[in-house]
PDB file of N, CA, C and O in Angstrom:
ATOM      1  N   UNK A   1      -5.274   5.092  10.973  1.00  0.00           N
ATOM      2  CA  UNK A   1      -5.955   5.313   9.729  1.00  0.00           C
ATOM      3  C   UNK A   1      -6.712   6.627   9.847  1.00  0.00           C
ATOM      4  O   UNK A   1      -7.441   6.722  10.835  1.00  0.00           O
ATOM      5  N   UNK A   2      -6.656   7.786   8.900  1.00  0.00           N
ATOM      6  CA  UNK A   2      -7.473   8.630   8.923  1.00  0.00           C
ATOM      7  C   UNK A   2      -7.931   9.071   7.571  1.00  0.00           C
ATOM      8  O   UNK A   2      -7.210   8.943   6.581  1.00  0.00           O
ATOM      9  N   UNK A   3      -9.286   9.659   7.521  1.00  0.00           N
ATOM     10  CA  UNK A   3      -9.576   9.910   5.863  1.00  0.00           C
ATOM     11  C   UNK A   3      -9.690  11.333   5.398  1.00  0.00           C
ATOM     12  O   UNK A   3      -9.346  11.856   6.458  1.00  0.00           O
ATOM     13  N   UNK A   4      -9.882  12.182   4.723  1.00  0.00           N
ATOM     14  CA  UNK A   4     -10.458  13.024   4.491  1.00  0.00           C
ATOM     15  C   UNK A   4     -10.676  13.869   3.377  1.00  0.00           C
ATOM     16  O   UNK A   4      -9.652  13.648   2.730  1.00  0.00           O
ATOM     17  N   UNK A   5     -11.317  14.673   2.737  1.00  0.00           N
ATOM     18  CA  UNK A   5     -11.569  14.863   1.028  1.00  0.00           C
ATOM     19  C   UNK A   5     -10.739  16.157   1.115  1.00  0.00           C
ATOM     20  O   UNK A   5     -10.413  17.037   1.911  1.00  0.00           O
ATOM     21  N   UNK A   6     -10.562  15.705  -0.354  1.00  0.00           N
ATOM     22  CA  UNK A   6      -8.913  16.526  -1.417  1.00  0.00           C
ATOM     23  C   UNK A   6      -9.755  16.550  -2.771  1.00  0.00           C
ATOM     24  O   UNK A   6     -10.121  15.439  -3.153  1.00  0.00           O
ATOM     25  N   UNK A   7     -10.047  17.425  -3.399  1.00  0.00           N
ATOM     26  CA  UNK A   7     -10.111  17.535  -4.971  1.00  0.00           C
ATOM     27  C   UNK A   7     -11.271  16.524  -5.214  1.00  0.00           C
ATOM     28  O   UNK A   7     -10.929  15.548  -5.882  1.00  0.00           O
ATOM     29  N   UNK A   8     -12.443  16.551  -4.852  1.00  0.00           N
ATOM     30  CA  UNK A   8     -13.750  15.742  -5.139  1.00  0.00           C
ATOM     31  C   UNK A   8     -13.485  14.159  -4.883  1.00  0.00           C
ATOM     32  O   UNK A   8     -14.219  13.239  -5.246  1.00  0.00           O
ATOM     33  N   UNK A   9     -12.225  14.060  -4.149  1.00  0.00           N
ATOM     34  CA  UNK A   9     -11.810  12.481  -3.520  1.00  0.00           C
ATOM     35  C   UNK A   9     -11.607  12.364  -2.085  1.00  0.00           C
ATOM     36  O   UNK A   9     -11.345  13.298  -1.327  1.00  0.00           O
ATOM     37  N   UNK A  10     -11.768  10.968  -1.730  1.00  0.00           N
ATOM     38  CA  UNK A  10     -11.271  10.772  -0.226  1.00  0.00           C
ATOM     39  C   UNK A  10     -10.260  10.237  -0.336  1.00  0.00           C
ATOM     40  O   UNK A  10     -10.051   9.464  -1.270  1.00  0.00           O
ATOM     41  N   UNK A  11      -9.536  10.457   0.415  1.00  0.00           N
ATOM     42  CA  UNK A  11      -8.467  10.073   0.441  1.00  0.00           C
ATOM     43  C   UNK A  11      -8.324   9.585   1.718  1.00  0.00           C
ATOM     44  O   UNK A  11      -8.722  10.157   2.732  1.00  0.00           O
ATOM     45  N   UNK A  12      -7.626   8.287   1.657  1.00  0.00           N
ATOM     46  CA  UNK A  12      -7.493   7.331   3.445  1.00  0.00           C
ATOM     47  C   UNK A  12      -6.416   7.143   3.739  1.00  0.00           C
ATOM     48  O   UNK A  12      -6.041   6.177   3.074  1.00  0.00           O
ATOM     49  N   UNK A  13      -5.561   7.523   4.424  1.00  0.00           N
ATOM     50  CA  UNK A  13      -4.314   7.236   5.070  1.00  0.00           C
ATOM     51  C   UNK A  13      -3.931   5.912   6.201  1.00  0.00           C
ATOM     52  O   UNK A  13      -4.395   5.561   7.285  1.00  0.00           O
ATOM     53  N   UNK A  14      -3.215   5.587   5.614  1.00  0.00           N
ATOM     54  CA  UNK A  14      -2.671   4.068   6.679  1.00  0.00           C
ATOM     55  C   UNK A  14      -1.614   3.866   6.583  1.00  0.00           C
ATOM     56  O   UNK A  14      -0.979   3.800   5.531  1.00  0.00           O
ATOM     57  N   UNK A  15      -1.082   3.682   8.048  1.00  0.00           N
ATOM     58  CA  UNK A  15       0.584   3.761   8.503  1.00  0.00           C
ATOM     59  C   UNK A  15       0.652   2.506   9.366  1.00  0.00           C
ATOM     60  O   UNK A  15      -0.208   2.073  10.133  1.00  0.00           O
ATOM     61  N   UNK A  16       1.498   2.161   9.164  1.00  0.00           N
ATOM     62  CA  UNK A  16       2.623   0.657   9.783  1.00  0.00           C
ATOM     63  C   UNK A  16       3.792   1.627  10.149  1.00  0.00           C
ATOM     64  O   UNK A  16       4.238   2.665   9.660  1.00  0.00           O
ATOM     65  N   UNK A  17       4.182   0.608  11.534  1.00  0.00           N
ATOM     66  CA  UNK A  17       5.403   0.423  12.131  1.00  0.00           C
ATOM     67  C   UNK A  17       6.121  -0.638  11.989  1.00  0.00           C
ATOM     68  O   UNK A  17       7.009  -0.900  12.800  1.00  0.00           O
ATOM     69  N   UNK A  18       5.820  -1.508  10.813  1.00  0.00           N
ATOM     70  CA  UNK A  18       7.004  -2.649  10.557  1.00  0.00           C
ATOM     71  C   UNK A  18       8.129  -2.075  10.514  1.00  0.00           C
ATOM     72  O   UNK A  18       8.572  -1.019  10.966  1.00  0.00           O
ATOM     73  N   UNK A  19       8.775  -3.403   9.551  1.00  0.00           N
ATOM     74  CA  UNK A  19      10.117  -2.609   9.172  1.00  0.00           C
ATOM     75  C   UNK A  19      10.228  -2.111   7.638  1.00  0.00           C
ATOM     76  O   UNK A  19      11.325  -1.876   7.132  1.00  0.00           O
ATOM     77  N   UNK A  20       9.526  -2.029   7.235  1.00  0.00           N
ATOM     78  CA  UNK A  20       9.272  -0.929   6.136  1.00  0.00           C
ATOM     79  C   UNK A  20       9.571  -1.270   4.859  1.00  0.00           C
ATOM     80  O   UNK A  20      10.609  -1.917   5.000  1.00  0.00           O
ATOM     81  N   UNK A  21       9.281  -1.240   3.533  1.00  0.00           N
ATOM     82  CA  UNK A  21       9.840  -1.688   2.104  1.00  0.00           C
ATOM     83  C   UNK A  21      10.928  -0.741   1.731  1.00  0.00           C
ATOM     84  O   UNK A  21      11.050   0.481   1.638  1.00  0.00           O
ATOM     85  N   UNK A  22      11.861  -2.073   1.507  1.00  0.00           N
ATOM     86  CA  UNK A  22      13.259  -1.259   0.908  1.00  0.00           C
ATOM     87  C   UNK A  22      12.653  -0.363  -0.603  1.00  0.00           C
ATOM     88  O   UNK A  22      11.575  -0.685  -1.103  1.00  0.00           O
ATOM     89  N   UNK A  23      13.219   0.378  -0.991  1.00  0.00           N
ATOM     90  CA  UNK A  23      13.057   1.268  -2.019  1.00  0.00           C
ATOM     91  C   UNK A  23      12.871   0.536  -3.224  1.00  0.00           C
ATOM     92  O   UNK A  23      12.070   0.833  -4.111  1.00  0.00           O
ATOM     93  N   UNK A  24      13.893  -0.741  -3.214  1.00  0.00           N
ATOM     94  CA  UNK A  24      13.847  -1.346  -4.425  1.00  0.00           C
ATOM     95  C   UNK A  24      12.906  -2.147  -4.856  1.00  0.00           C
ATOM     96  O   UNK A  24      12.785  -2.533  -6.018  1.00  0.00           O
ATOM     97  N   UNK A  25      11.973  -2.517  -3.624  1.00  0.00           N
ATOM     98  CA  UNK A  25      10.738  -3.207  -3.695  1.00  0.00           C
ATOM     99  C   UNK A  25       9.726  -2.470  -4.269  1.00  0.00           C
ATOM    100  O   UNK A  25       8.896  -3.051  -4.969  1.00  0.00           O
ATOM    101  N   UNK A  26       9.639  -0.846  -4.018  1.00  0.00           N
ATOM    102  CA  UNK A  26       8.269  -0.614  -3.938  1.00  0.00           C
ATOM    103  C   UNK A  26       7.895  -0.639  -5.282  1.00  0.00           C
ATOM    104  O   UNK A  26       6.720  -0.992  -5.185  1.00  0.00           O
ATOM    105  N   UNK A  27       8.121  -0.498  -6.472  1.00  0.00           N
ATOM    106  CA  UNK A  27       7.631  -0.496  -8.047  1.00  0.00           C
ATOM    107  C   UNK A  27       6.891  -2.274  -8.479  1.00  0.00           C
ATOM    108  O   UNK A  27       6.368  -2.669  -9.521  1.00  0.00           O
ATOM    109  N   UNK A  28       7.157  -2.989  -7.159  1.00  0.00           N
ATOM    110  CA  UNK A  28       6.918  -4.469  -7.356  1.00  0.00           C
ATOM    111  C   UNK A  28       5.821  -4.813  -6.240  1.00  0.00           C
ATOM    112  O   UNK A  28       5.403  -5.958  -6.416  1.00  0.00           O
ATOM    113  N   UNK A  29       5.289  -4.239  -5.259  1.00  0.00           N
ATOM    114  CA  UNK A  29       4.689  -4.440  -4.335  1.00  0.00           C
ATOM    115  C   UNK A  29       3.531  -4.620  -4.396  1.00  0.00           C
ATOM    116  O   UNK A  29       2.939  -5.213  -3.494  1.00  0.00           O
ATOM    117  N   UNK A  30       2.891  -4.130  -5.530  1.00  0.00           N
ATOM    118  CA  UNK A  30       1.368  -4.676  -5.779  1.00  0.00           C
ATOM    119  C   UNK A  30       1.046  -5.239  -6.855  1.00  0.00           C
ATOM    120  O   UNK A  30      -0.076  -5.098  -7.342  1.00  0.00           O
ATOM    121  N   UNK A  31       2.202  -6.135  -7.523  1.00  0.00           N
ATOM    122  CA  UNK A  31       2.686  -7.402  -8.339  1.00  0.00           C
ATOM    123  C   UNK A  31       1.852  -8.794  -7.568  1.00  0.00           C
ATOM    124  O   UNK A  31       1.997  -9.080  -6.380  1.00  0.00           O
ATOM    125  N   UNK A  32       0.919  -9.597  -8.596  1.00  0.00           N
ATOM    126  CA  UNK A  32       0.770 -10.385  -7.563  1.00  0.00           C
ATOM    127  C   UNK A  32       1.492 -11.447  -7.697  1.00  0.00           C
ATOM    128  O   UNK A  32       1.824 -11.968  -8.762  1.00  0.00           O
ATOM    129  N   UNK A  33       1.829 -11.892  -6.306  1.00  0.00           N
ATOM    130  CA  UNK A  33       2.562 -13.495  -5.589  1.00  0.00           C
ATOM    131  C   UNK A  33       3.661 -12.519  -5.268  1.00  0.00           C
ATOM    132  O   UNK A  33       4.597 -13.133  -4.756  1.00  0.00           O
ATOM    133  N   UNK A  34       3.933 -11.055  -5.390  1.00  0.00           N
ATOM    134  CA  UNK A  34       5.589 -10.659  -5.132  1.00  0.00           C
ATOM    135  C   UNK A  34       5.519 -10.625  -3.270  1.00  0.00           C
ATOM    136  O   UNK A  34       4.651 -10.480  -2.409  1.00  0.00           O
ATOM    137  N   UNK A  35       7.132 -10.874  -3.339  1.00  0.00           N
ATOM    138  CA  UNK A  35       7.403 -11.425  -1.842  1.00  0.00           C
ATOM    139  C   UNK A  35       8.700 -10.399  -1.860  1.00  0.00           C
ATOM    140  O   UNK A  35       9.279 -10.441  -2.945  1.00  0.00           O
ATOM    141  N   UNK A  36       9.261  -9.529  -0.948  1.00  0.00           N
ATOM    142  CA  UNK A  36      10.735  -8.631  -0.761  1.00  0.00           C
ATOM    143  C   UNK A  36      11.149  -9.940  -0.385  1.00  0.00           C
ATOM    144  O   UNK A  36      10.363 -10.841  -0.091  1.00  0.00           O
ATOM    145  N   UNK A  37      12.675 -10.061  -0.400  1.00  0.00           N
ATOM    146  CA  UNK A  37      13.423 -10.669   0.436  1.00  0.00           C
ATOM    147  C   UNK A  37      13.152 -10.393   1.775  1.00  0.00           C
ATOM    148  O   UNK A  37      13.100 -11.402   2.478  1.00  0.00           O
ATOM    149  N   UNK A  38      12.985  -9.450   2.275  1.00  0.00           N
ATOM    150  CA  UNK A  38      12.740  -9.255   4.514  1.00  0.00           C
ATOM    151  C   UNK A  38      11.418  -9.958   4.308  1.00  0.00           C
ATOM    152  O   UNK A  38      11.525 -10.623   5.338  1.00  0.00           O
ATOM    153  N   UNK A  39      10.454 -10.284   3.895  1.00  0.00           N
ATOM    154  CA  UNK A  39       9.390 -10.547   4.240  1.00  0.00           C
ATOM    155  C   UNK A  39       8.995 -12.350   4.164  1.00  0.00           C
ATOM    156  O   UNK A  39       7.965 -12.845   4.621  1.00  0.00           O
ATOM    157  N   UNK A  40      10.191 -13.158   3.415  1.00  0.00           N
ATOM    158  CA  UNK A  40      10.152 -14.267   2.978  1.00  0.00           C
ATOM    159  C   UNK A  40      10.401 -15.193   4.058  1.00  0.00           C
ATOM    160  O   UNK A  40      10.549 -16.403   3.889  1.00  0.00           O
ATOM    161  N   UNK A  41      10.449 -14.530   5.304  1.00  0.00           N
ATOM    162  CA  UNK A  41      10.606 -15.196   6.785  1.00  0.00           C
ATOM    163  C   UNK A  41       9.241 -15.376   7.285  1.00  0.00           C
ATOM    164  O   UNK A  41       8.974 -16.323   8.025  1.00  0.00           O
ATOM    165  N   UNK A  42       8.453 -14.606   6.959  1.00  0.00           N
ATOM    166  CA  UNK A  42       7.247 -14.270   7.554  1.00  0.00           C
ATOM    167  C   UNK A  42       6.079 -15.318   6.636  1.00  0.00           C
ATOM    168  O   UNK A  42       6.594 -15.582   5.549  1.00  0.00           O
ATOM    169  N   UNK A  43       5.118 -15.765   6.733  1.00  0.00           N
ATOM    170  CA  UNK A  43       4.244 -16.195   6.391  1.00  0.00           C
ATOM    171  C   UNK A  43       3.548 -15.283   5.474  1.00  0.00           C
ATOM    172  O   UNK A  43       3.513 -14.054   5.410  1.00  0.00           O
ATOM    173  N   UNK A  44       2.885 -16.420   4.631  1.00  0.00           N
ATOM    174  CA  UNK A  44       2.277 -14.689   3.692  1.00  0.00           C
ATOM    175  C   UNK A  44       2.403 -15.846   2.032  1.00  0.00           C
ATOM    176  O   UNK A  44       2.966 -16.927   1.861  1.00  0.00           O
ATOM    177  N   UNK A  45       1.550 -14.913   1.036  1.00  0.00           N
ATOM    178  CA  UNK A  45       1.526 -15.328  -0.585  1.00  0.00           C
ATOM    179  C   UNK A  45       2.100 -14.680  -1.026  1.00  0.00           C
ATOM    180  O   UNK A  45       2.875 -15.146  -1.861  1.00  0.00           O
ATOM    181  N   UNK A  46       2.124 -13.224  -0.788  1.00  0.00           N
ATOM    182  CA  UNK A  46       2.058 -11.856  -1.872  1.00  0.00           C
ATOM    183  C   UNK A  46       1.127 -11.641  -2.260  1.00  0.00           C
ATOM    184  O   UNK A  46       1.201 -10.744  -3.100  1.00  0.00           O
ATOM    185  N   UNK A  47      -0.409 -12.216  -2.013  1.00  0.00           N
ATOM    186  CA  UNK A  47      -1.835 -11.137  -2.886  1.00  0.00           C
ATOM    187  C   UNK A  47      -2.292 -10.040  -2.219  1.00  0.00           C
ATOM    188  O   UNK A  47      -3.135  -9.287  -2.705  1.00  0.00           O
ATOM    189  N   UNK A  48      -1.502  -9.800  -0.490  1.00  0.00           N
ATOM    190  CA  UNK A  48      -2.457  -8.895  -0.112  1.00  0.00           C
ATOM    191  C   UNK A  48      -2.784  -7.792  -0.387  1.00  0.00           C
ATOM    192  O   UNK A  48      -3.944  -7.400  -0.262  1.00  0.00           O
ATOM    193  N   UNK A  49      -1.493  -6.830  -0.965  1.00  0.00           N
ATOM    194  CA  UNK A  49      -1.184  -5.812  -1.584  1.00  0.00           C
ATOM    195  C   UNK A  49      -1.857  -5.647  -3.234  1.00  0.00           C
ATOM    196  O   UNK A  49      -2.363  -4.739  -3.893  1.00  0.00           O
ATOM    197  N   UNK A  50      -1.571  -6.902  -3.405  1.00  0.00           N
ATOM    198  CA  UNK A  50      -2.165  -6.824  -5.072  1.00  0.00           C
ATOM    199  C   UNK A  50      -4.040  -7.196  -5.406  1.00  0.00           C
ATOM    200  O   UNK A  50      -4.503  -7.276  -6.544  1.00  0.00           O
ATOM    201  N   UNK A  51      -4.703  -7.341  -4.363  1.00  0.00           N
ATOM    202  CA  UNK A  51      -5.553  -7.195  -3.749  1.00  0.00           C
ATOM    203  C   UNK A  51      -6.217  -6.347  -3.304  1.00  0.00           C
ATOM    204  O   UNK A  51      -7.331  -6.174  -3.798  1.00  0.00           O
ATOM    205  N   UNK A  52      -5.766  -5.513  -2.210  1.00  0.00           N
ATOM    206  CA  UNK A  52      -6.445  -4.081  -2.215  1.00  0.00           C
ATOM    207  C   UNK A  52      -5.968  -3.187  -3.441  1.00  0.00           C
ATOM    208  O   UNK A  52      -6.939  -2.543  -3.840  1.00  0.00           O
ATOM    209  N   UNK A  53      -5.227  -3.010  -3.922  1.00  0.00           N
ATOM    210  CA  UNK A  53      -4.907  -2.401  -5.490  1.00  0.00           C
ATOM    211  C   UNK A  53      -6.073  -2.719  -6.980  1.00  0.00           C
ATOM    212  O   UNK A  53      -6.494  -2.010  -7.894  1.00  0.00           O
ATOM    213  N   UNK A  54      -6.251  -4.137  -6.583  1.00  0.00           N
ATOM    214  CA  UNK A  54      -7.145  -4.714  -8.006  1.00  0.00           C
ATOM    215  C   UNK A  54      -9.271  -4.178  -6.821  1.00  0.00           C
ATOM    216  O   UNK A  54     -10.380  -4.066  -7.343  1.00  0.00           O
ATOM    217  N   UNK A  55      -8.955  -4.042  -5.523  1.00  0.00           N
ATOM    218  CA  UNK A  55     -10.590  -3.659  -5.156  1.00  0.00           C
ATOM    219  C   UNK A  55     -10.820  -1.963  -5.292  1.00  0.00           C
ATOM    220  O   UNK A  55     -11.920  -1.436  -5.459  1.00  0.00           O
ATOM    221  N   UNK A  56      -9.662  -1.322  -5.192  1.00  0.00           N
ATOM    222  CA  UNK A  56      -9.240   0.250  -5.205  1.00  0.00           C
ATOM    223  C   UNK A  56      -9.485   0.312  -6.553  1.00  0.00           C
ATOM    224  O   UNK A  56     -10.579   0.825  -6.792  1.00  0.00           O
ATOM    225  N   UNK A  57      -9.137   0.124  -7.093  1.00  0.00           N
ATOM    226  CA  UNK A  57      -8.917   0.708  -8.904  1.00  0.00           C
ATOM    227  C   UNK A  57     -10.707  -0.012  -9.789  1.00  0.00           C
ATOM    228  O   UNK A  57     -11.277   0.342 -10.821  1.00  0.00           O
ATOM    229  N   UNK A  58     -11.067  -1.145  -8.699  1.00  0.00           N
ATOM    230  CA  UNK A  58     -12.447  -1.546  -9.276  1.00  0.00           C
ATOM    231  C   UNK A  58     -13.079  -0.449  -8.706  1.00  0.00           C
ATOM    232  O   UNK A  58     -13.927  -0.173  -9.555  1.00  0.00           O
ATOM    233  N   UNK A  59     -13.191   0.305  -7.848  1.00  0.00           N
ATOM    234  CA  UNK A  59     -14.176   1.529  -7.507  1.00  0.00           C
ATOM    235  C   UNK A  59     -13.653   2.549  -7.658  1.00  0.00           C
ATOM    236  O   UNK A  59     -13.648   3.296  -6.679  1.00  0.00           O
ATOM    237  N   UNK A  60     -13.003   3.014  -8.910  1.00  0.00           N
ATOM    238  CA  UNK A  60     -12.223   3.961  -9.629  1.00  0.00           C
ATOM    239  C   UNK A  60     -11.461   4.754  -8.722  1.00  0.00           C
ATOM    240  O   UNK A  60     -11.345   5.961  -8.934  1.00  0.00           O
ATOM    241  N   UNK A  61     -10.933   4.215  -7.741  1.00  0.00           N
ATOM    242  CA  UNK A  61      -9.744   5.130  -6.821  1.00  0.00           C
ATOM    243  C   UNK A  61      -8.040   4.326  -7.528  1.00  0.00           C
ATOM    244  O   UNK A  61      -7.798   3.667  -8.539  1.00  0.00           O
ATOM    245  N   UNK A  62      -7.282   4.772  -6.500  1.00  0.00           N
ATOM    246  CA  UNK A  62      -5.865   4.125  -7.002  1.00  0.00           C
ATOM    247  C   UNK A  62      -5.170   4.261  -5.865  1.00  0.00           C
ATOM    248  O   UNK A  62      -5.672   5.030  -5.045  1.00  0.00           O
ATOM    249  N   UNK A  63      -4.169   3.744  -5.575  1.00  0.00           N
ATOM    250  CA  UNK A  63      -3.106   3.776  -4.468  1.00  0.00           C
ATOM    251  C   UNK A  63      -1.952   4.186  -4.346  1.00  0.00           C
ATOM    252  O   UNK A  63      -1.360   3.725  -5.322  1.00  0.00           O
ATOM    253  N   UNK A  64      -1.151   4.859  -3.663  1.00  0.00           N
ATOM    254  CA  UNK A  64       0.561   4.624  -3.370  1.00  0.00           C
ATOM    255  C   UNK A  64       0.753   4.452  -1.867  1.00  0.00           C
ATOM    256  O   UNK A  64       0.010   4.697  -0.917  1.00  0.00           O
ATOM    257  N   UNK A  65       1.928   3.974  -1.950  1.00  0.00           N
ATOM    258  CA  UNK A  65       3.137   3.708  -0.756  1.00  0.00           C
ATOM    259  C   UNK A  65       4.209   4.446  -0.375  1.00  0.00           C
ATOM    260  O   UNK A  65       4.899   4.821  -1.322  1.00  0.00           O
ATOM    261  N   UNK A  66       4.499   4.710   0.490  1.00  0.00           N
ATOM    262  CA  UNK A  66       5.822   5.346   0.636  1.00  0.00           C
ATOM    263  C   UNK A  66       6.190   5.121   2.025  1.00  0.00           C
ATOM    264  O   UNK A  66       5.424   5.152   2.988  1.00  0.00           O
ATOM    265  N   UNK A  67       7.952   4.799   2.034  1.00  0.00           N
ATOM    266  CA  UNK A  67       8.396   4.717   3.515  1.00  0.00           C
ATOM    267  C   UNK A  67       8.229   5.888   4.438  1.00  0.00           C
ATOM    268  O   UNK A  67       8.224   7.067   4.085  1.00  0.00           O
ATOM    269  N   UNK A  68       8.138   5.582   5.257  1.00  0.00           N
ATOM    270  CA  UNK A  68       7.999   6.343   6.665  1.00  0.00           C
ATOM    271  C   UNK A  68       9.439   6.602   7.016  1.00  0.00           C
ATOM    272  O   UNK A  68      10.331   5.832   6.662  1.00  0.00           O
ATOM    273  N   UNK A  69       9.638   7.608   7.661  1.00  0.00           N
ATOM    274  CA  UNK A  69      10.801   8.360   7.864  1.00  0.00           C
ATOM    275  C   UNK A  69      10.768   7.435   9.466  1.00  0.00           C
ATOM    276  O   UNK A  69       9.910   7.594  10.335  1.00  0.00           O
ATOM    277  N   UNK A  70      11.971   6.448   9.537  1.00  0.00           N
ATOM    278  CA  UNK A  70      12.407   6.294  11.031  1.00  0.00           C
ATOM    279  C   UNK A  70      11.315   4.588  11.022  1.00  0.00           C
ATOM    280  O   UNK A  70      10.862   3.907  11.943  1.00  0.00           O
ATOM    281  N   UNK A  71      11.269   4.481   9.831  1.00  0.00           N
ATOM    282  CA  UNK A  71      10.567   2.362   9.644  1.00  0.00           C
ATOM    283  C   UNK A  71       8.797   2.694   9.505  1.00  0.00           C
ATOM    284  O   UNK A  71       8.119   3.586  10.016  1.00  0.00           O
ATOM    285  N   UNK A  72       8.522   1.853   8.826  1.00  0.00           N
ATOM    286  CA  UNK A  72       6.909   1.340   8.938  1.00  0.00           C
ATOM    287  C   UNK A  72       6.595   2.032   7.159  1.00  0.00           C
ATOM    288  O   UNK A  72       7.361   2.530   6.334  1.00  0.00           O
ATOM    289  N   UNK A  73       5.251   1.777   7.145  1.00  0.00           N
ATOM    290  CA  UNK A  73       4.728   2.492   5.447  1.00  0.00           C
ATOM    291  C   UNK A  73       3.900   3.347   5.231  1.00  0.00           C
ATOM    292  O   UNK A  73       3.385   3.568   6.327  1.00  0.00           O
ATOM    293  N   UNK A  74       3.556   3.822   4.668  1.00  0.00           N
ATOM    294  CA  UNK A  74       2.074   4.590   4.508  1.00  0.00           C
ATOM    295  C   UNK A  74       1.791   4.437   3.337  1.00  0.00           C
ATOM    296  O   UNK A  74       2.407   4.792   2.333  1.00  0.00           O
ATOM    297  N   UNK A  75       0.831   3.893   3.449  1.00  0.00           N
ATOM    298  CA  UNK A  75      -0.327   3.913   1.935  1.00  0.00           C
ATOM    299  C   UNK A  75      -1.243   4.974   1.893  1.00  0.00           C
ATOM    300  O   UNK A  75      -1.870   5.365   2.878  1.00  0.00           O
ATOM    301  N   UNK A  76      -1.341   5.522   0.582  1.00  0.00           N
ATOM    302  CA  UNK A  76      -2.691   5.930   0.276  1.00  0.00           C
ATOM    303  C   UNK A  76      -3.356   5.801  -0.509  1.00  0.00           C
ATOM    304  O   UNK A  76      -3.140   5.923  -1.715  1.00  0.00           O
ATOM    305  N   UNK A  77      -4.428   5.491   0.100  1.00  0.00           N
ATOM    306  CA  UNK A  77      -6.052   5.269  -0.685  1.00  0.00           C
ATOM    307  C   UNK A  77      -7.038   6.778  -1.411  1.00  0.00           C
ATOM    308  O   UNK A  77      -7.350   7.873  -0.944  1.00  0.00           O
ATOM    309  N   UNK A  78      -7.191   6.317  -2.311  1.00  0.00           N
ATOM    310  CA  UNK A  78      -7.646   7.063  -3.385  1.00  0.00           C
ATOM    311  C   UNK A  78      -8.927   7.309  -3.647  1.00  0.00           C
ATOM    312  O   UNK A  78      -8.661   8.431  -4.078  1.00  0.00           O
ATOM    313  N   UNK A  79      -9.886   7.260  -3.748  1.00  0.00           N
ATOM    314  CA  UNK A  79     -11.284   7.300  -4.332  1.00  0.00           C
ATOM    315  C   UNK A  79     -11.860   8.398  -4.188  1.00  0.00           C
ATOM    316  O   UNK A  79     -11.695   9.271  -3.336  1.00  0.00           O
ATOM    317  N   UNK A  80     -12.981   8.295  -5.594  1.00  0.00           N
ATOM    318  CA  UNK A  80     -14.324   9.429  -6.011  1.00  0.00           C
ATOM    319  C   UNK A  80     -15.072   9.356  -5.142  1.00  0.00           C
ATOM    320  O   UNK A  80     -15.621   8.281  -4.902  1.00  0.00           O
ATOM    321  N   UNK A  81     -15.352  10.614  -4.315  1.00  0.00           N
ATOM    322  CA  UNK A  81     -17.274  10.747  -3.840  1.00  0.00           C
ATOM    323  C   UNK A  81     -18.346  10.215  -4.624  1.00  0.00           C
ATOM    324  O   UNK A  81     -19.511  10.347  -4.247  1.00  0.00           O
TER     325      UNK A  81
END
């Protein structure tokens, strides 16, 4: 995880080495109860994602995702100084 300010925001970076969201997932990933198919092995609801999205956007920041080149994700976190 690392943070640092861009354009009067911080911005927080966080990377996973899972195995990463297929492409077709990501427009659904911070849907809440949504589950990918790879992940429906694993234990889990689907709020966690839709969760930090609904606490991000309550302190006027916002989020994205994107795969990692070679597996895992990166999110980024958004918010005002």
């Amino acid at each position: 995880m690392t943070a640092s300010e861009r354009g009067g925001r911080v911005r927080v970076t966080v990377e996973d080495t899972g195995p990463g969201i297929p492409p077709e997932d990501l427009p659904r990933i911070w849907d809440r109860l949504f589950r990918g198919d790879k992940s429906r092995s694993h234990p889990g609801l689907g709020l966690g994602l839709s969760l930090v999205k609904a606490v991000v956007e309550t302190h006027g920041g916002s989020v994205e995702a994107f795969p990692r080149p070679g597996g895992g994700s990166c999110f980024l976190l958004y918010f005002p100084i």
